[in-house]
mmJSON file of the N, C-alpha and C atoms, coordinates in Angstrom:
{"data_MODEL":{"atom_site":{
"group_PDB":["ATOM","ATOM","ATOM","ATOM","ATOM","ATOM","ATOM","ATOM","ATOM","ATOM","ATOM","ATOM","ATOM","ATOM","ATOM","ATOM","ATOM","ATOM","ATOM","ATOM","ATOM","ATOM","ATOM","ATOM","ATOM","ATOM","ATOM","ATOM","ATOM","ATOM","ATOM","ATOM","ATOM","ATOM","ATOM","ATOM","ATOM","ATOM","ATOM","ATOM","ATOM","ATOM","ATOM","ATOM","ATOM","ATOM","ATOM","ATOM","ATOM","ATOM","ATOM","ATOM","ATOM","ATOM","ATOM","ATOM","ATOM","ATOM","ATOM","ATOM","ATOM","ATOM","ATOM","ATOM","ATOM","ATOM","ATOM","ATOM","ATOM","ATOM","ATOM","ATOM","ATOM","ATOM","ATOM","ATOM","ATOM","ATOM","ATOM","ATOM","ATOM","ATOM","ATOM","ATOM","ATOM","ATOM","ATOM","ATOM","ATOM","ATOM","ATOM","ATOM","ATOM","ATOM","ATOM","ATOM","ATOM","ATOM","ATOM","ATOM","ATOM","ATOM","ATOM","ATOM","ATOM","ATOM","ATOM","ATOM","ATOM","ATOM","ATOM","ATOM","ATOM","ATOM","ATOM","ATOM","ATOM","ATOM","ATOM","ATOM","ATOM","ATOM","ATOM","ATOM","ATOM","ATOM","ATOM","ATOM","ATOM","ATOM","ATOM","ATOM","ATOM","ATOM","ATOM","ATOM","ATOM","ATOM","ATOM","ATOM","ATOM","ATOM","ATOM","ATOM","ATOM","ATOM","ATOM","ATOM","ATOM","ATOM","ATOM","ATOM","ATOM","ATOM","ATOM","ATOM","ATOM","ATOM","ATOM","ATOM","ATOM","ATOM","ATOM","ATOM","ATOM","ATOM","ATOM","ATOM","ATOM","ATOM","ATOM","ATOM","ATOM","ATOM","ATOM","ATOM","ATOM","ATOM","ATOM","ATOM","ATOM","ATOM","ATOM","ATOM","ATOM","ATOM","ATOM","ATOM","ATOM","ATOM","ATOM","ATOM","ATOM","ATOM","ATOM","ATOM","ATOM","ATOM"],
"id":[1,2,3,4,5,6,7,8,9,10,11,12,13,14,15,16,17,18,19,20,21,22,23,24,25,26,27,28,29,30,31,32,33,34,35,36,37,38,39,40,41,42,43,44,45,46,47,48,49,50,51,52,53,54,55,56,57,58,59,60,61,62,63,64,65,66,67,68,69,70,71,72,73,74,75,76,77,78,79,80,81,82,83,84,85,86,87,88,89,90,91,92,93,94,95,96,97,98,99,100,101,102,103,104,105,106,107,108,109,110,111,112,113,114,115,116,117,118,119,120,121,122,123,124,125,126,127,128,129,130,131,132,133,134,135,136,137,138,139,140,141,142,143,144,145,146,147,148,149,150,151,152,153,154,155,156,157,158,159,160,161,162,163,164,165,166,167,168,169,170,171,172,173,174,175,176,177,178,179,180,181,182,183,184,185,186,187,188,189,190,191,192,193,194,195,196,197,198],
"type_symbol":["N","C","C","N","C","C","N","C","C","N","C","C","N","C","C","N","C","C","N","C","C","N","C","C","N","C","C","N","C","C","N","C","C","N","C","C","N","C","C","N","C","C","N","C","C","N","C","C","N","C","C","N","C","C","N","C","C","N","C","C","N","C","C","N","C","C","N","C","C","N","C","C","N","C","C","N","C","C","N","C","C","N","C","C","N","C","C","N","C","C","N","C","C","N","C","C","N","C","C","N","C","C","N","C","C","N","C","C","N","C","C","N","C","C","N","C","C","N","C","C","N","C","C","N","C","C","N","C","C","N","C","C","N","C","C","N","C","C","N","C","C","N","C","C","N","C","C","N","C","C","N","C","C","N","C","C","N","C","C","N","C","C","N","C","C","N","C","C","N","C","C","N","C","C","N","C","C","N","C","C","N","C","C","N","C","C","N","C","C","N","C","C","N","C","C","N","C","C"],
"label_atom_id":["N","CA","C","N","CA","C","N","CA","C","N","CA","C","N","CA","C","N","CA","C","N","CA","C","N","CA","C","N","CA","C","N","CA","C","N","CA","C","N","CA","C","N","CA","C","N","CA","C","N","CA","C","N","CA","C","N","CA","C","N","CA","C","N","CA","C","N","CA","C","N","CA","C","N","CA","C","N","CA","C","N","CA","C","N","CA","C","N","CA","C","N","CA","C","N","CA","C","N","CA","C","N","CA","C","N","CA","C","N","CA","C","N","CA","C","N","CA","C","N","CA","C","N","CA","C","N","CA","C","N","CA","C","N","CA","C","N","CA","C","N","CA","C","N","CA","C","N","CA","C","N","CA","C","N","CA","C","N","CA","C","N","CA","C","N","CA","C","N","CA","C","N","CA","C","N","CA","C","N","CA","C","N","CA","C","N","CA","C","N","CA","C","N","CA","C","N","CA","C","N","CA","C","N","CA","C","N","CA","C","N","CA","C","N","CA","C","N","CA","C","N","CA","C","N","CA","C","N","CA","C"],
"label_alt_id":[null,null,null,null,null,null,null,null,null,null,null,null,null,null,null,null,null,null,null,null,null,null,null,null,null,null,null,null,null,null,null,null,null,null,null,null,null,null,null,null,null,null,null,null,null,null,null,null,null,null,null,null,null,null,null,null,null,null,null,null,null,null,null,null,null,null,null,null,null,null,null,null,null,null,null,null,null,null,null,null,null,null,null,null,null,null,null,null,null,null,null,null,null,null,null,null,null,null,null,null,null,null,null,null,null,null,null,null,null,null,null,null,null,null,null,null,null,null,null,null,null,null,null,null,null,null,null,null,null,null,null,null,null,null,null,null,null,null,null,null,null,null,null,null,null,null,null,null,null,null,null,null,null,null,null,null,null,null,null,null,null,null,null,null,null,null,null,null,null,null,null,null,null,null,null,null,null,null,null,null,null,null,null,null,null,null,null,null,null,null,null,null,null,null,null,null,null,null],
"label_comp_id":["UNK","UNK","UNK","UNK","UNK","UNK","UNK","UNK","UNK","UNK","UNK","UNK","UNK","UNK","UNK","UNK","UNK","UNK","UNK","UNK","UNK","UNK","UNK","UNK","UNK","UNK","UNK","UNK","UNK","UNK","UNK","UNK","UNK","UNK","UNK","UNK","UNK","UNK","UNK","UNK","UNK","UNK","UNK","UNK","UNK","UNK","UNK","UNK","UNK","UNK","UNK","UNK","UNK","UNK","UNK","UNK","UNK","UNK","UNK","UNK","UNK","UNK","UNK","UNK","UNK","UNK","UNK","UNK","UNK","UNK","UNK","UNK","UNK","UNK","UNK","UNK","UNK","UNK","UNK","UNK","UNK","UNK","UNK","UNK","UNK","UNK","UNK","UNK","UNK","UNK","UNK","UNK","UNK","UNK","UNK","UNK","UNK","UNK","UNK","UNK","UNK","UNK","UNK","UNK","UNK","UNK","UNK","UNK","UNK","UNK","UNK","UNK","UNK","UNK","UNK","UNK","UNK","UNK","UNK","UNK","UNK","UNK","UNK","UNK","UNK","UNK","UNK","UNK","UNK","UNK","UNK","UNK","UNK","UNK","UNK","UNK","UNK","UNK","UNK","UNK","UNK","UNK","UNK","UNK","UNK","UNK","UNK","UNK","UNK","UNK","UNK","UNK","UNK","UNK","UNK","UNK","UNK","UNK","UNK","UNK","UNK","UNK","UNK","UNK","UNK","UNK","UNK","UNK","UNK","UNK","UNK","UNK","UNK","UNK","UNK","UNK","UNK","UNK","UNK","UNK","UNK","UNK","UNK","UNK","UNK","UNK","UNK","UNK","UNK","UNK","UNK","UNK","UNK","UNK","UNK","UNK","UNK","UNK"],
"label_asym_id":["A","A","A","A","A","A","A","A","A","A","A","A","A","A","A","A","A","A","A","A","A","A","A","A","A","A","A","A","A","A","A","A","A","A","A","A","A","A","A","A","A","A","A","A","A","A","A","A","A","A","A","A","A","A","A","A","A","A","A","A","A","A","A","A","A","A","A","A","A","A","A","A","A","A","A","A","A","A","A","A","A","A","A","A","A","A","A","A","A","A","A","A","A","A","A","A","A","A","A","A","A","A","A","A","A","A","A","A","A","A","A","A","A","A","A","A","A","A","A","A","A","A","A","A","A","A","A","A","A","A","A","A","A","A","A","A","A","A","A","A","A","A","A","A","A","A","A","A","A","A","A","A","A","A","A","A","A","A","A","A","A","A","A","A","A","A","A","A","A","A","A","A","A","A","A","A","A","A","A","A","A","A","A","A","A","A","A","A","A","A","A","A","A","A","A","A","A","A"],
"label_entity_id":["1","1","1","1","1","1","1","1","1","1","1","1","1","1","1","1","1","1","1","1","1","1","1","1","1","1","1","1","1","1","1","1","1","1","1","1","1","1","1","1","1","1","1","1","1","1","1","1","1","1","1","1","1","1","1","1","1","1","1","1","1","1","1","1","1","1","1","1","1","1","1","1","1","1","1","1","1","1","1","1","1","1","1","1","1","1","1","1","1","1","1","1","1","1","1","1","1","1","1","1","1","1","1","1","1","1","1","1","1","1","1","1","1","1","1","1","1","1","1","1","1","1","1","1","1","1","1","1","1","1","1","1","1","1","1","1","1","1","1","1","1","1","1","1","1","1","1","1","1","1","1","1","1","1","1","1","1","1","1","1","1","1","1","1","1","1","1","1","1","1","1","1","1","1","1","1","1","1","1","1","1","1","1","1","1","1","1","1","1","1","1","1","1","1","1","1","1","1"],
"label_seq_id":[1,1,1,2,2,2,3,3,3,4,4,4,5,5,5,6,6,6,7,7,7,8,8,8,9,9,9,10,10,10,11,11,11,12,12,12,13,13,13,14,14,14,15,15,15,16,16,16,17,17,17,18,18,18,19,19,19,20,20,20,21,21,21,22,22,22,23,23,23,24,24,24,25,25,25,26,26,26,27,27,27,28,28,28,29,29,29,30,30,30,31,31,31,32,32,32,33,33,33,34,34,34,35,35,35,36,36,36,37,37,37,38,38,38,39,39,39,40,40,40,41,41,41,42,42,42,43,43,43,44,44,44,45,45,45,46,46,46,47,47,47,48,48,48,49,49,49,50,50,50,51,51,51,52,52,52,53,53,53,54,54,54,55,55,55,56,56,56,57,57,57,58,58,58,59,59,59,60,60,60,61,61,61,62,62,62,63,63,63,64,64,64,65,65,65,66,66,66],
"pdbx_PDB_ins_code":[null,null,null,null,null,null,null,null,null,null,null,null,null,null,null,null,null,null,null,null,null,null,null,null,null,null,null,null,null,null,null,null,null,null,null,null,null,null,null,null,null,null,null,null,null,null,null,null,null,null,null,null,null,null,null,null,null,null,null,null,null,null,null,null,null,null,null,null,null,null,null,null,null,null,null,null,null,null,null,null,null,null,null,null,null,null,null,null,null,null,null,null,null,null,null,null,null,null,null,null,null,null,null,null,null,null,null,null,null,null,null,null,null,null,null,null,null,null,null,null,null,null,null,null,null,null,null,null,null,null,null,null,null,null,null,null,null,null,null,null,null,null,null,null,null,null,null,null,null,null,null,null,null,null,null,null,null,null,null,null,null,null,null,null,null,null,null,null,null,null,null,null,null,null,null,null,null,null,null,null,null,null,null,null,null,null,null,null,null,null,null,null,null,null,null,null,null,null],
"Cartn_x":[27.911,26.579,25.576,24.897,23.958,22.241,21.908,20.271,19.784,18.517,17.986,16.415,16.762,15.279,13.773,13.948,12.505,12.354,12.913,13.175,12.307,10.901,10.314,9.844,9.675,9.203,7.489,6.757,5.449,4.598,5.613,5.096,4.287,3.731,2.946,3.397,3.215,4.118,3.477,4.417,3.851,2.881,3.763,3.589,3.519,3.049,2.983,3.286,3.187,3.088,1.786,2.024,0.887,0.102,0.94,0.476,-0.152,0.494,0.07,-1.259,-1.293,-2.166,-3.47,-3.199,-4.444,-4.79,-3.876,-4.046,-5.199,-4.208,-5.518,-6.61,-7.158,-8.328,-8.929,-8.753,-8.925,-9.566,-8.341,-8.663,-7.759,-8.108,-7.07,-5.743,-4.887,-3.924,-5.257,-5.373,-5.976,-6.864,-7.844,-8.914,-7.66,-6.47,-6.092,-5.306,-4.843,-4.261,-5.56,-7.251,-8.305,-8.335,-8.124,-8.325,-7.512,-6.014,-5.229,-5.463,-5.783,-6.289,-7.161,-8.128,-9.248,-8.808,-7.75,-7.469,-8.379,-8.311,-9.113,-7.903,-6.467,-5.93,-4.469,-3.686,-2.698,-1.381,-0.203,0.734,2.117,3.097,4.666,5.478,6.513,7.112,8.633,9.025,10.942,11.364,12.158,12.676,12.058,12.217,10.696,9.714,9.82,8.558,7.25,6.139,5.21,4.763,4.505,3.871,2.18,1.533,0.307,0.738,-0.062,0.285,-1.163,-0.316,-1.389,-2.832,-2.403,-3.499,-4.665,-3.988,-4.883,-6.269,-5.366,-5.758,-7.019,-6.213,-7.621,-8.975,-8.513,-9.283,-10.184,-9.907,-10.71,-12.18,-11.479,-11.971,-12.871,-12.512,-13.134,-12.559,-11.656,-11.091,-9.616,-9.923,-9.008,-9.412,-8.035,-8.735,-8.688,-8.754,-8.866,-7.973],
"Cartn_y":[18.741,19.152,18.145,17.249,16.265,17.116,16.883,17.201,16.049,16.964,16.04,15.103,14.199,13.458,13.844,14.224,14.479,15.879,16.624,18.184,18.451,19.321,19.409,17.909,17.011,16.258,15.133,15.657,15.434,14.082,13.237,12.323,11.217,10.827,9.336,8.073,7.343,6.021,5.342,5.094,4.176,2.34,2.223,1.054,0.75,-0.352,-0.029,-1.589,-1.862,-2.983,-3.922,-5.159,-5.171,-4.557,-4.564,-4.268,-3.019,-2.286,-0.462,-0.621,-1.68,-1.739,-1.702,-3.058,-3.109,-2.464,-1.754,-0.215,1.057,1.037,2.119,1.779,0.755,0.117,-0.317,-0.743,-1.035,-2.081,-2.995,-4.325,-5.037,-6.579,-7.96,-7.92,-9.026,-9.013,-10.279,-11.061,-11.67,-11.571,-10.287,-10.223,-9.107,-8.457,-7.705,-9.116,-10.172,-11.772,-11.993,-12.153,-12.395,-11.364,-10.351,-8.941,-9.683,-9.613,-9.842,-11.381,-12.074,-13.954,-13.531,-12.583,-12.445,-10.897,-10.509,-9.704,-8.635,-7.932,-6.472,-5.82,-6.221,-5.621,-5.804,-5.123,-5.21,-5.818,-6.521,-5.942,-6.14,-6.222,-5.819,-6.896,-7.861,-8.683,-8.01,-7.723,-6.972,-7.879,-8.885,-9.95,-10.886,-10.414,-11.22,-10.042,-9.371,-8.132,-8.793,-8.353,-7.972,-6.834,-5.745,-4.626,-4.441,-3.935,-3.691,-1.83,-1.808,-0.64,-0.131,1.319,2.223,2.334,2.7,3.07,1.874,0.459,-0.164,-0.292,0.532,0.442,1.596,3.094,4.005,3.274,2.678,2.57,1.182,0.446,-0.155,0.637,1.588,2.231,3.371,3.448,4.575,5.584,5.495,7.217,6.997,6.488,6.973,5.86,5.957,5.127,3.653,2.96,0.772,0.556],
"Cartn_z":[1.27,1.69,1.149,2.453,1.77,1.683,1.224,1.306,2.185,3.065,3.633,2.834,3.02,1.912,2.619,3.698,4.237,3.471,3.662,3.102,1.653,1.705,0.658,-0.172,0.168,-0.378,0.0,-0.346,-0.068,-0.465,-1.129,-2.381,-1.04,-1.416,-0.94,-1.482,-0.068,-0.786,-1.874,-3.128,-4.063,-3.184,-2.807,-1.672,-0.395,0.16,1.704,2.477,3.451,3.621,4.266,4.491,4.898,5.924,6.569,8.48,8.291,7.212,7.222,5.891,5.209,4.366,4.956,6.51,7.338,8.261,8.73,9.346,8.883,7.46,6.808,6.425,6.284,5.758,7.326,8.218,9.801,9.09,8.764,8.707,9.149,9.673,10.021,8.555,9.028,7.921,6.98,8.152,7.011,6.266,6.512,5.276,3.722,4.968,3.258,2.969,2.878,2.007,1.682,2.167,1.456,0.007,0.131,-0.69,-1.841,-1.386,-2.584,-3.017,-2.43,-3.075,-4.238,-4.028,-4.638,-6.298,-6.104,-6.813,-6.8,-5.67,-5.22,-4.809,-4.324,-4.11,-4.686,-5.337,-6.173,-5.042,-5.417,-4.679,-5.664,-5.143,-5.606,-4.7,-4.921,-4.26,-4.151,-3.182,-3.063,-2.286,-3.1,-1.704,-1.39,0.371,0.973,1.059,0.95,1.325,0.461,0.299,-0.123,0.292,-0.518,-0.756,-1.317,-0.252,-1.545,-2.375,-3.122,-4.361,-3.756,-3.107,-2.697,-3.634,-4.44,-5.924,-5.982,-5.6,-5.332,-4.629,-3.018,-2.236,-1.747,-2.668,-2.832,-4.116,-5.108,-6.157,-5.141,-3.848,-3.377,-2.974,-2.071,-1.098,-2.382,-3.426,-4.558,-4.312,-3.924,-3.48,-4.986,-6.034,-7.227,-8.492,-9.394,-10.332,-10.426,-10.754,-10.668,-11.803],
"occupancy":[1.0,1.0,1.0,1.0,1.0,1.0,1.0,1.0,1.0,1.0,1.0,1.0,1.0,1.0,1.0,1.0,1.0,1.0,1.0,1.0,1.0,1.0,1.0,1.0,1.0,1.0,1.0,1.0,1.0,1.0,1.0,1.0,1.0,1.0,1.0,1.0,1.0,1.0,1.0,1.0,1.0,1.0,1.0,1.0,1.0,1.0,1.0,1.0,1.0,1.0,1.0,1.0,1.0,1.0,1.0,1.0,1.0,1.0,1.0,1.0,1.0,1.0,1.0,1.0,1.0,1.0,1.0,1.0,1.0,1.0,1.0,1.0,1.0,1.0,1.0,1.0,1.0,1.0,1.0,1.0,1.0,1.0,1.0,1.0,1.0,1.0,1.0,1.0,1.0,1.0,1.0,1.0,1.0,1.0,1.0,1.0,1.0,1.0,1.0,1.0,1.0,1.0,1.0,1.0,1.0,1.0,1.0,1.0,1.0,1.0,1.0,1.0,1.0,1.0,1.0,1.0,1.0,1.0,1.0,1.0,1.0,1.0,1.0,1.0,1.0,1.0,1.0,1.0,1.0,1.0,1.0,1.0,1.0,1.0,1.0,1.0,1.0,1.0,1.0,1.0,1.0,1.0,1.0,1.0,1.0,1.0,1.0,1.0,1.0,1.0,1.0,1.0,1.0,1.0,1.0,1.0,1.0,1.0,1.0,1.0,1.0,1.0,1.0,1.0,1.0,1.0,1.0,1.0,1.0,1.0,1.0,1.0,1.0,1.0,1.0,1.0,1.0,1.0,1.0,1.0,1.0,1.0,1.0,1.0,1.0,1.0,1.0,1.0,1.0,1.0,1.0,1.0,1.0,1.0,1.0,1.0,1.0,1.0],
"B_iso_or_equiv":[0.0,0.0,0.0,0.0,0.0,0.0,0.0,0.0,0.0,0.0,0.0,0.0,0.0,0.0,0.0,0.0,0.0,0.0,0.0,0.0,0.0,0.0,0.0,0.0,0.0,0.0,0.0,0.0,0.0,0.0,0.0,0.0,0.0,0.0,0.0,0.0,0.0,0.0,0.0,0.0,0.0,0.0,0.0,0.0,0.0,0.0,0.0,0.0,0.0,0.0,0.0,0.0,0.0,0.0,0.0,0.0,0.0,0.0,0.0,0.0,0.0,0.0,0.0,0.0,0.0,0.0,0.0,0.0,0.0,0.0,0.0,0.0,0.0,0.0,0.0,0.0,0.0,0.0,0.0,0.0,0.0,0.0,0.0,0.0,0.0,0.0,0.0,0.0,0.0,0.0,0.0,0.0,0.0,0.0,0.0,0.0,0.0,0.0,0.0,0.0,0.0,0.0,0.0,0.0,0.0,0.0,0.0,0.0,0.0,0.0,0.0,0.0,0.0,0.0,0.0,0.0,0.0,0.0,0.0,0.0,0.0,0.0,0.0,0.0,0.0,0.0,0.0,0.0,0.0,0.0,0.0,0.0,0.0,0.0,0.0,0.0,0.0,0.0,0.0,0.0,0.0,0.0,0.0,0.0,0.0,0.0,0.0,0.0,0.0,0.0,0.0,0.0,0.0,0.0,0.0,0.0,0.0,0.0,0.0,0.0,0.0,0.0,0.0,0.0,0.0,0.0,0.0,0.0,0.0,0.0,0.0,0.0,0.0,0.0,0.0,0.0,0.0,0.0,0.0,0.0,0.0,0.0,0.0,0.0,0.0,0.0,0.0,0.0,0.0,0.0,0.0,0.0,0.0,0.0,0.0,0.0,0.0,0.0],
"pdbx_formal_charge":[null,null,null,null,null,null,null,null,null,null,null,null,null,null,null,null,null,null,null,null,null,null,null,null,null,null,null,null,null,null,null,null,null,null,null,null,null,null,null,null,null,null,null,null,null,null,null,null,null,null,null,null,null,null,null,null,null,null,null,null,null,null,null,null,null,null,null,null,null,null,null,null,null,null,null,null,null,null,null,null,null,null,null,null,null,null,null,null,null,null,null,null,null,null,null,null,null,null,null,null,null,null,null,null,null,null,null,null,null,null,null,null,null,null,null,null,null,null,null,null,null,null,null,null,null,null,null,null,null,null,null,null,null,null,null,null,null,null,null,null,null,null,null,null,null,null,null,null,null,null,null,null,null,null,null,null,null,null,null,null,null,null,null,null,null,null,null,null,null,null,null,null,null,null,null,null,null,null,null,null,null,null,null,null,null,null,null,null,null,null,null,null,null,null,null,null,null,null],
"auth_seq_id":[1,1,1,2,2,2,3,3,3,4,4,4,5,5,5,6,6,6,7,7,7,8,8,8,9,9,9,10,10,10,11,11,11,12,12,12,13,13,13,14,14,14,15,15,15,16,16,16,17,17,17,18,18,18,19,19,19,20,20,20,21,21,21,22,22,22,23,23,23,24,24,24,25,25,25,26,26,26,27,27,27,28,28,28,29,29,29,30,30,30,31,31,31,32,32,32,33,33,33,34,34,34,35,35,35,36,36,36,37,37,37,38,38,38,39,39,39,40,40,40,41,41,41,42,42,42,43,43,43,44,44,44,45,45,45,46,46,46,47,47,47,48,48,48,49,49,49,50,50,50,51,51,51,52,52,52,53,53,53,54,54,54,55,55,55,56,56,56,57,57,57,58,58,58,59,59,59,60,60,60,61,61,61,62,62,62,63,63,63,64,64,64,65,65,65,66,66,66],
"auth_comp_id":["UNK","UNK","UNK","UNK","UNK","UNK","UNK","UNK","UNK","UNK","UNK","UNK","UNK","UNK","UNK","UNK","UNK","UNK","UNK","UNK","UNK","UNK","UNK","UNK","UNK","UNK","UNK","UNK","UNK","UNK","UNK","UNK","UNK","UNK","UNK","UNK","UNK","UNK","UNK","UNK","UNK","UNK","UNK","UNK","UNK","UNK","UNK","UNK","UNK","UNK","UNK","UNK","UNK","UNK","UNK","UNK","UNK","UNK","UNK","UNK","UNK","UNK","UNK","UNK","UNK","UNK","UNK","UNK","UNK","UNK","UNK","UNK","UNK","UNK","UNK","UNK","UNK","UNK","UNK","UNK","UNK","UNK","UNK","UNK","UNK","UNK","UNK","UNK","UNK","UNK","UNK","UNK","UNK","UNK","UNK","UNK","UNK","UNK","UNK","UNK","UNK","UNK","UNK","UNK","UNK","UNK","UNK","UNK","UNK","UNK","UNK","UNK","UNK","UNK","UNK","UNK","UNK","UNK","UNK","UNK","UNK","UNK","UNK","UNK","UNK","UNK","UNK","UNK","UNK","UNK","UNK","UNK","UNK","UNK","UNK","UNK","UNK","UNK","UNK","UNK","UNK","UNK","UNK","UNK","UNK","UNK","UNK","UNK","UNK","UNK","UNK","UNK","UNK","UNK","UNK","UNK","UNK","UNK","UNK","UNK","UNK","UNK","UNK","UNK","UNK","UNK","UNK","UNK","UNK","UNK","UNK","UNK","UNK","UNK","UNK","UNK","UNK","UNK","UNK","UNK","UNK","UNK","UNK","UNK","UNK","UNK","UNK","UNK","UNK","UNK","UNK","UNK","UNK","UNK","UNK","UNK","UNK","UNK"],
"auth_asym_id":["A","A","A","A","A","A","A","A","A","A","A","A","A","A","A","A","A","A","A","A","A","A","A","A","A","A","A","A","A","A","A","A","A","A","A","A","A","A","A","A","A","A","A","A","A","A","A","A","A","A","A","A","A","A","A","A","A","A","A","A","A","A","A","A","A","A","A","A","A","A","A","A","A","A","A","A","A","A","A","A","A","A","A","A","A","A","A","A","A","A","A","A","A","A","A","A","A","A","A","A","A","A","A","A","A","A","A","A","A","A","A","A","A","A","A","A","A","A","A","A","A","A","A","A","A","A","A","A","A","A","A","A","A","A","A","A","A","A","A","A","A","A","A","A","A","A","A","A","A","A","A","A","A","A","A","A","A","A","A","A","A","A","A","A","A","A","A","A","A","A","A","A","A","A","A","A","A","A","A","A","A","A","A","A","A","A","A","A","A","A","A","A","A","A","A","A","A","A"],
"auth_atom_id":["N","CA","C","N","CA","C","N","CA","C","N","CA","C","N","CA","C","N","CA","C","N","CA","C","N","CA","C","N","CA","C","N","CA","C","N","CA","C","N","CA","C","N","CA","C","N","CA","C","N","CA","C","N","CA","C","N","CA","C","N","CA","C","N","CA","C","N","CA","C","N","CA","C","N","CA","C","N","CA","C","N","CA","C","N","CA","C","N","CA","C","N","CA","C","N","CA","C","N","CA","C","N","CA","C","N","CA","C","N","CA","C","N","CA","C","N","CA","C","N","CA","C","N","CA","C","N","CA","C","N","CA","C","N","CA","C","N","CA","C","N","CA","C","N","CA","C","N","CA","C","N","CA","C","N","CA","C","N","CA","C","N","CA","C","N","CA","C","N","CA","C","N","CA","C","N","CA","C","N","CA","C","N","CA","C","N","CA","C","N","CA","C","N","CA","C","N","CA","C","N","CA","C","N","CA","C","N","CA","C","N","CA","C","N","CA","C","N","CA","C","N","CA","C","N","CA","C","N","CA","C"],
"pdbx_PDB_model_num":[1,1,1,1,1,1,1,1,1,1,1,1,1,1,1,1,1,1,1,1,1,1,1,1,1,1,1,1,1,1,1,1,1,1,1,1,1,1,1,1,1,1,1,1,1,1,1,1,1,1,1,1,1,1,1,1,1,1,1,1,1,1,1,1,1,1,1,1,1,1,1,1,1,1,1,1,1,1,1,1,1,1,1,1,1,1,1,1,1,1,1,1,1,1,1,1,1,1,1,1,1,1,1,1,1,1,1,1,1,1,1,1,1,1,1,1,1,1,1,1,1,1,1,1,1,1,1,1,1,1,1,1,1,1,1,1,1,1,1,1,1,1,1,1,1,1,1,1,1,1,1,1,1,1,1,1,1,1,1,1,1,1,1,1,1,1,1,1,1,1,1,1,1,1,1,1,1,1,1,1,1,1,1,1,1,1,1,1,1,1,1,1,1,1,1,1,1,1]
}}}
């Protein structure tokens, strides 16, 4: 019997990527690579990925802490 991972679990992604970074912000990719050049916006390297770090991304917007 596996559990399903969607099942009760509510968490928000620690991370995101870019495309969804500039999604939620309704911005170009290239102003969120301006964001992170400029260190307004955090990120995380997996691989090749780059991730921005949600927390970043509310504490831009003021919606948490910096």
């Amino acid at each position: 019997m596996s559990a399903d991972p969607s099942e009760g679990t509510n968490m928000e992604p620690i991370a995101t990527s870019i495309n969804d970074a500039a999604k939620a912000l309704s911005l170009g990719r290239t102003s969120i690579y301006a964001l992170i050049k400029e260190g307004r916006l955090d990120t995380v390297k997996l691989g090749r990925r780059t991730l921005v770090k949600t927390a970043s991304i509310r504490a831009l917007i003021g919606d948490g802490p910096e």
